[in-house]
C-alpha positions as CSV (number, residue, x, y, z in Angstrom):
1,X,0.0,0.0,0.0
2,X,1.6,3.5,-0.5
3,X,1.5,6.1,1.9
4,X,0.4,9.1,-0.7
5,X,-1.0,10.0,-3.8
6,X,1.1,9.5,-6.8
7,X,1.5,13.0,-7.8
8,X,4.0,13.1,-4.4
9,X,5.9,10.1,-6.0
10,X,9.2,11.0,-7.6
11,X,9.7,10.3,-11.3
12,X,12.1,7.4,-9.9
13,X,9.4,5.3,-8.8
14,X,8.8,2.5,-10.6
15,X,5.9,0.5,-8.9
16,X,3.7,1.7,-5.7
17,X,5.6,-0.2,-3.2
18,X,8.7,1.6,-4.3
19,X,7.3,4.4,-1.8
20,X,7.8,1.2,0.9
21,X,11.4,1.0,0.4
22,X,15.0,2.5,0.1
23,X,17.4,2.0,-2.6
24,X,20.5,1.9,-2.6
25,X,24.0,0.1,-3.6
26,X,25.3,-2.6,-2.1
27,X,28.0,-2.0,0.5
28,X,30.8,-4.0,1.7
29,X,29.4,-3.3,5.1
30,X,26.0,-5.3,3.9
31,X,27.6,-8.5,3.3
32,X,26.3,-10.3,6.6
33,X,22.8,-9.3,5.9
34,X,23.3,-10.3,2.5
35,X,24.4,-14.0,3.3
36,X,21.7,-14.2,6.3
37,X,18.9,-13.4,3.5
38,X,20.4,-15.8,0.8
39,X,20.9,-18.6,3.7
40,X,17.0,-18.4,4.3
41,X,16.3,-20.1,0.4
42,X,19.4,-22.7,0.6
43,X,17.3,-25.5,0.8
44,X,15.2,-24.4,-2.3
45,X,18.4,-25.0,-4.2
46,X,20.4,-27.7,-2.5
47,X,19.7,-31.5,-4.1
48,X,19.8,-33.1,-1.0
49,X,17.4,-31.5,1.3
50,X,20.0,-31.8,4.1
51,X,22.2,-29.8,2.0
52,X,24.9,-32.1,1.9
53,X,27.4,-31.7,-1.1
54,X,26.6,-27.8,-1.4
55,X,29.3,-27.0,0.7
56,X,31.4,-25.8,-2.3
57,X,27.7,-23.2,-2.9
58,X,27.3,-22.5,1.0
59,X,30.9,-21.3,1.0
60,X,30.5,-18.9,-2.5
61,X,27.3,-17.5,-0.3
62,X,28.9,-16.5,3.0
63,X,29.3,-13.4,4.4
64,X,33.2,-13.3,3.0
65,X,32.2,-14.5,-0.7
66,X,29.7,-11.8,-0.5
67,X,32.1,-9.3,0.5
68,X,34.4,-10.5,-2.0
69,X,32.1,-9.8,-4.6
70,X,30.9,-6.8,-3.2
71,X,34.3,-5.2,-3.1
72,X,34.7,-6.8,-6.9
73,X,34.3,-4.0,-9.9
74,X,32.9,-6.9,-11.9
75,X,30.0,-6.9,-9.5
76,X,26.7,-4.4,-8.6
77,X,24.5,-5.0,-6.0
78,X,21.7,-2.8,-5.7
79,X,19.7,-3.3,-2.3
80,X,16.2,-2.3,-1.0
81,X,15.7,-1.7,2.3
82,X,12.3,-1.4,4.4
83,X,13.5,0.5,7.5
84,X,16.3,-1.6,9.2
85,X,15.2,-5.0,7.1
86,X,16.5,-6.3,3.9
87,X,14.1,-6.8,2.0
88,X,15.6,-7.7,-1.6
89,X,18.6,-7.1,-3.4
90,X,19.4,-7.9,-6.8
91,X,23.4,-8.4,-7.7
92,X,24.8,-8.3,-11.5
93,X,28.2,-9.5,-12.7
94,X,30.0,-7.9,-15.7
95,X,26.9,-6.1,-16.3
96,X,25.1,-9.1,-18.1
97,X,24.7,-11.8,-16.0
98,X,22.5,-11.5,-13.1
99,X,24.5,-13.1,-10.3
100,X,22.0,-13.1,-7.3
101,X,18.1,-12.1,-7.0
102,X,16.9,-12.1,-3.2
103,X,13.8,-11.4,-1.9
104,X,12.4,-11.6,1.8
105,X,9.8,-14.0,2.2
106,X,8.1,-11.3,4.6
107,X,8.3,-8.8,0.9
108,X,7.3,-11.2,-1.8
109,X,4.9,-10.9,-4.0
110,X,4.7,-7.1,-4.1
111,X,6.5,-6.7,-7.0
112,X,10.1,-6.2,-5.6
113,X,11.6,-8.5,-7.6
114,X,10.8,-6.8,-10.5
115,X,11.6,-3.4,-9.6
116,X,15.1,-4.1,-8.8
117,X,15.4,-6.1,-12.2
118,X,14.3,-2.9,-13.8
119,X,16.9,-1.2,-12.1
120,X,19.6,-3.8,-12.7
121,X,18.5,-3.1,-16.5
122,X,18.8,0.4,-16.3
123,X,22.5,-0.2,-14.4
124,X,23.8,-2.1,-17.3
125,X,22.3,0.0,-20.1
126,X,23.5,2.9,-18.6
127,X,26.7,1.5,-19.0
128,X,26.2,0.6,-22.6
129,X,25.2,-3.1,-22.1
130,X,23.3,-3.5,-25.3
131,X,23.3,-7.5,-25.4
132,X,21.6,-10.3,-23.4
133,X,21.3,-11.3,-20.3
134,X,21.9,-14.7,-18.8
135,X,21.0,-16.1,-15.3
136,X,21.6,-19.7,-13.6
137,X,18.0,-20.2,-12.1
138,X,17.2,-22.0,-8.7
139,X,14.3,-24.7,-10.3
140,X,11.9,-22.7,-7.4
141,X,12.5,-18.9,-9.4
142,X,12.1,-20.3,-13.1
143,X,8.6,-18.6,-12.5
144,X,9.9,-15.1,-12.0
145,X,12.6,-15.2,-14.7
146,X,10.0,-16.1,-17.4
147,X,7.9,-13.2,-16.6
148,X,10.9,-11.2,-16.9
149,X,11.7,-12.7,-20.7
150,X,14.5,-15.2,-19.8
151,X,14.1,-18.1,-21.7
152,X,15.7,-21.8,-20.9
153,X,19.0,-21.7,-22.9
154,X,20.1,-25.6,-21.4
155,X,19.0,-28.5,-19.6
156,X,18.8,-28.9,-15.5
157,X,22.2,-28.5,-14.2
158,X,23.3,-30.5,-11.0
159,X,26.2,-29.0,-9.7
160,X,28.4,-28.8,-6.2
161,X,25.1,-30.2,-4.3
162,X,22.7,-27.9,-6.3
163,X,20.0,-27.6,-9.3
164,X,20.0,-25.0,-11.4
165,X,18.3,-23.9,-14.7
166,X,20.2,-21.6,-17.6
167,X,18.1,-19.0,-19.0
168,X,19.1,-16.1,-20.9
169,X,17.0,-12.9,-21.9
170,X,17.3,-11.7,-25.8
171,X,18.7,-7.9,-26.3
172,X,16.1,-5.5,-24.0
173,X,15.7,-1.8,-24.0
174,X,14.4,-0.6,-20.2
């Protein structure tokens, strides 16, 4: 729900619960909250539901992997925060490949994910990224990704204890 009428919106806003949430780059300083909100789905990825063989995953997800590829030029995170909470963040690598898509559970299905993929978009074309984009989809998000315009691009791939999906999206314009 927003809290006023849309003529008090800035032109930045790109869906009503924009008004609900701050945006911002990732930090270095975010990595812990980062980790903590991408722990929360491991089991949606992880074969095994005990999570067993996804130690080489669980490692490239923890608090120093993140900060690692926060403090990483070939990485952008762009966050959205509802007061003190995380509520999504979206992370892209060499401008193309979207690298990470979070959402809180408690923040789902209020168009968040979407938002920040329109800002990823606007990221990389603003940086002259004219081509595709790619993504290695958790089996759970194929959903999201299609509505976005990714497309399969493989078969299921079982890797380090996890499943994932390539997609790629063709050349878009935001």
């Amino acid at each position: 729900m927003t809290t006023g009428s849309p003529a008090h919106k800035s032109e930045q806003t790109i869906s009503e619960t924009d008004s609900d949430f701050h945006f911002r780059d990732g930090l270095t300083t975010d990595a812990l909250a980062i980790s903590q909100l991408i722990s929360q789905f491991a089991p949606d990825f992880c074969v095994n539901p005990d999570g067993s063989g996804a130690d080489l995953f669980l490692q490239s997800v923890s608090e120093s992997a993140e900060f690692s590829y926060l403090s990483d030029a070939r990485h952008h995170f762009i966050l959205a925060w509802h007061g003190e909470t995380l509520a999504g963040f979206i992370a892209m690598r060499d401008v193309s490949h979207l690298f990470h898509l979070f959402i809180n559970p408690s923040f789902q299905r209020k168009k968040l994910a979407s938002t920040l993929w329109q800002r990823a978009r606007q990221y990389a074309s603003a940086r002259g990224h004219t081509g595709s984009f790619t993504v290695n989809s958790s089996l759970n998000a194929i959903p999201v990704y299609e509505r976005f315009g990714f497309q399969t691009k493989g078969e299921v791939v079982e890797m380090h204890g996890i499943a994932f999906l390539p997609m790629q999206i063709p050349v878009v314009h935001p």
